[in-house]
C-alpha positions in Angstrom: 27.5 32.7 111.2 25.4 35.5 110.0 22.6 34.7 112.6 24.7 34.2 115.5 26.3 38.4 115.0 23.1 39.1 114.9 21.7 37.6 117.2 24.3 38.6 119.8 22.3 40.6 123.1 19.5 40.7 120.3 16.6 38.8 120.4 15.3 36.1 117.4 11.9 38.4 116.9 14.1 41.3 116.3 16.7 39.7 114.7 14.5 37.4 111.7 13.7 40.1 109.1 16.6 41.7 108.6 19.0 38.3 108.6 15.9 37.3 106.0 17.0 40.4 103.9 20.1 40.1 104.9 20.8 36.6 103.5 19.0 37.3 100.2 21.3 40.1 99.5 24.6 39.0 100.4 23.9 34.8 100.6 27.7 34.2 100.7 30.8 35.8 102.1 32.6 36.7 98.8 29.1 38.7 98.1 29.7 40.3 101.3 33.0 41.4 101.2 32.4 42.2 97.5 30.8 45.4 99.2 31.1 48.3 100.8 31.5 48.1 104.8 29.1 51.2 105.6 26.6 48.9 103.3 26.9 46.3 105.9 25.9 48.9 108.5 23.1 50.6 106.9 21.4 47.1 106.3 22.4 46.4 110.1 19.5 48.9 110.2 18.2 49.3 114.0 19.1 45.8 115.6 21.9 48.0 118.1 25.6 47.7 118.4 26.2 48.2 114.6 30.1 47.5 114.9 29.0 43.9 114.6 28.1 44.1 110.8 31.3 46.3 110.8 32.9 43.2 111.8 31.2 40.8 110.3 32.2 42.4 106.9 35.9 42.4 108.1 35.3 38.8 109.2 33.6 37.6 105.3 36.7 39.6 103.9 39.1 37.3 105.6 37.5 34.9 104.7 37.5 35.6 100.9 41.2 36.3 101.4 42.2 33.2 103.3 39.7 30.4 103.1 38.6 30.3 99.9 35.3 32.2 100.5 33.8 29.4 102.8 33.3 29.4 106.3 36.2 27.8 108.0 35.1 24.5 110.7 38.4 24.6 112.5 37.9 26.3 115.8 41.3 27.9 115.9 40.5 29.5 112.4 37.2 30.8 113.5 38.7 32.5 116.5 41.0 34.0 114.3 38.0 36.2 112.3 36.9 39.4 113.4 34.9 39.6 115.7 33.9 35.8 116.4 34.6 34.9 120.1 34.9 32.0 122.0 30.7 31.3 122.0 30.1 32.5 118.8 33.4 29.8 117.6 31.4 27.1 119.3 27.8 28.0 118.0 29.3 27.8 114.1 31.3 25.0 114.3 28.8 23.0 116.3 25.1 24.1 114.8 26.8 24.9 110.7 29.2 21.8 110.9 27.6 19.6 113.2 31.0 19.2 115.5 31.0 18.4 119.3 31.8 21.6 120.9 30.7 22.9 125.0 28.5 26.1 123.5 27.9 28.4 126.4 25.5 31.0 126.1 23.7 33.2 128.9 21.0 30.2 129.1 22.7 27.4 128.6 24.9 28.8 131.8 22.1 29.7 133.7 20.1 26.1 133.2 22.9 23.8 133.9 23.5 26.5 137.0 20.1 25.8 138.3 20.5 21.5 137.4 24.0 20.7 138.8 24.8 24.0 140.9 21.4 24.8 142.4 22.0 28.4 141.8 19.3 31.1 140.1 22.2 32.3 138.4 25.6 31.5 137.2 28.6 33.7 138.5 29.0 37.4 136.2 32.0 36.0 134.6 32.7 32.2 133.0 35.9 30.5 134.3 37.6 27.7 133.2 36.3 25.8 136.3 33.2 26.3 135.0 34.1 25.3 131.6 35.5 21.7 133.0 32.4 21.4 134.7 30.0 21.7 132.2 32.4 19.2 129.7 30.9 16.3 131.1 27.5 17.2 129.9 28.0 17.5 126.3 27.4 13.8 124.3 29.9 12.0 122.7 28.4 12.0 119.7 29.0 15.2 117.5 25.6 14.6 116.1 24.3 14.6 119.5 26.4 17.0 120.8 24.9 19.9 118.7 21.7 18.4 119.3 21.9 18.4 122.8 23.5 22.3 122.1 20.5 23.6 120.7 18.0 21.9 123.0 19.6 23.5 126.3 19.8 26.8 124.4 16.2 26.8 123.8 15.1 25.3 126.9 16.6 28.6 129.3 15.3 30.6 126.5 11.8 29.4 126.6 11.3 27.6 130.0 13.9 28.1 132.5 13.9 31.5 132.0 15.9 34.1 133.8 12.9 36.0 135.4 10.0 33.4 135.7 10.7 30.3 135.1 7.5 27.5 133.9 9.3 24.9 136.8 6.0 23.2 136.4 6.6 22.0 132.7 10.4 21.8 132.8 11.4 18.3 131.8 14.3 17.8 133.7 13.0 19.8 137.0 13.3 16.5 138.8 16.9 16.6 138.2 17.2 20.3 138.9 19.0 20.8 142.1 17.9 24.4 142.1 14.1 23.1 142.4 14.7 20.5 144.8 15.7 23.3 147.5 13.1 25.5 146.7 14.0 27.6 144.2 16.5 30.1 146.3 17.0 33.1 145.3 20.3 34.7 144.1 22.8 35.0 146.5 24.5 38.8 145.5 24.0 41.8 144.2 20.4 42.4 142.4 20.8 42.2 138.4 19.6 44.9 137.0 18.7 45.9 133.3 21.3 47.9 131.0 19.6 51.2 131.0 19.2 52.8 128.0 17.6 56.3 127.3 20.2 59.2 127.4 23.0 57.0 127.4 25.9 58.1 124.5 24.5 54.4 122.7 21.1 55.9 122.3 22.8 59.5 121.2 25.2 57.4 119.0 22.6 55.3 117.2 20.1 58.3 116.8 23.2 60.2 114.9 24.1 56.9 113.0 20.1 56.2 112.1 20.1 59.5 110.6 22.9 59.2 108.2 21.8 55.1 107.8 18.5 56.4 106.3 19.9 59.1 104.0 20.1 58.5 100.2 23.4 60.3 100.3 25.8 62.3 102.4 24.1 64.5 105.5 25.7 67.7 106.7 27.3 67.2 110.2 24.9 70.2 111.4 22.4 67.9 110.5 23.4 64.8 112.4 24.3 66.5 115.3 20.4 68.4 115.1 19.0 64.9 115.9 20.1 64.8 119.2 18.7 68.0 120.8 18.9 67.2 124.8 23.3 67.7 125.3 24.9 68.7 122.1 28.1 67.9 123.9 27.1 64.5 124.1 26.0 64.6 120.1 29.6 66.3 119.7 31.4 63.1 121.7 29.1 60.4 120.2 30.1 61.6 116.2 33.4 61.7 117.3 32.8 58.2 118.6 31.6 56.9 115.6 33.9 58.2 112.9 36.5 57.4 115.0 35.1 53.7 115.1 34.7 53.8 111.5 30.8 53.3 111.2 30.6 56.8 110.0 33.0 59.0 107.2 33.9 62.8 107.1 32.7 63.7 103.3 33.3 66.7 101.1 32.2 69.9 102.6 31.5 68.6 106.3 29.0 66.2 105.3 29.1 62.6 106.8 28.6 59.6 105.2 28.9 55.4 105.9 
């Protein structure tokens, strides 16, 4: 459960020390909940989009509070936590309980596009058409099932990639009716990258980063000094944030986790 918050629009290299850490601290969720939320955050450290620890804290509490402190298998019960979605549902019930489940991520969508759809891509957004389609795919067998889950996972992670494919040493490429025409190209708008620098998520995790790294609480002059190009956007992004909850006012306009 732990890994797949984390590893959420994160990559594994990014993602493997701190879950190590991570893990060692807080091995279980009554350990977890047993702390403080902006603790969750600070150990988030840099991995981006730190509401997910915020979550993932609310999630372990829950937990504690209504499932003895273990991970429910159901997947009704696992939608119910904070912050777990219809992937991330599939991905613990199927990988940490070894159920059947369809788990859909961005390349398990984009390599059965390319095998049964002969499409680069998949559509932007997953429909229950889709869904039914892809059904068929998934083994009997639960053992099997999560088997055949993680194998398609890692094979568009590491092969049928999303910008240059190794077609060449694909094992199912004879299969793949994306190969067999030729490999067309993506019928649509280009996809492009999220940008990044200047956005209010850079501002926001420069303010957060600076409070994250403080033994104690920082003077709101001080956070909003970090970000030096639009102080209007600093002003928005710490109102962002404490509204969010991922930072605190403190005594004497200081701000804290």
């Amino acid at each position: 459960m732990v890994s797949e918050f984390m590893l959420q629009q994160t990559p594994v290299a990014r993602v493997l020390p701190v879950w190590s850490v991570w893990m060692e601290r807080w091995p279980t969720p009554s350990a977890l909940a047993a702390d403080e939320p902006g603790e969750a955050v600070r150990a988030w450290g840099r991995l981006g989009y730190p509401r997910r620890a915020q979550r993932l804290h609310a999630a372990a509490t829950v937990i504690v509070a209504e499932h003895g402190g273990q991970v429910p298998a159901s997947l009704d019960a696992l939608r119910a936590l904070p912050g777990v979605g219809e992937y991330t549902a599939a991905a613990i019930a199927s990988f940490g309980y070894g159920q059947r489940h369809l788990v859909l991520d961005t390349n398990v969508r984009r390599v059965l596009a390319r095998i049964e759809d002969g499409c680069e891509f998949p559509p932007t957004h997953l429909t229950q058409g889709e869904r039914d389609r892809r059904q068929v795919w998934v083994p009997d067998d639960p053992a099997q099932a999560a088997a055949w889950a993680v194998a398609s996972m890692e094979l568009g992670a590491l092969v049928c990639t999303a910008r240059t494919p190794a077609c060449p040493s694909c094992p199912v490429r004879e299969s793949c009716a994306w190969f067999a025409a030729g490999r067309p190209a993506h019928e649509g708008p280009p996809r492009r990258g999220q940008t990044y620098a200047g956005t209010d998520r850079q501002c926001r995790g420069v303010l957060l980063g600076v409070v994250r790294d403080a033994a104690g609480p920082v003077p709101e002059e001080a956070v909003l000094a970090a970000w030096t190009s639009d102080p209007a956007q600093a002003t928005r992004a710490l109102e962002g944030l404490l509204a969010d909850g991922l930072l605190r006012k403190g005594a004497q306009a200081t701000v804290t986790l």
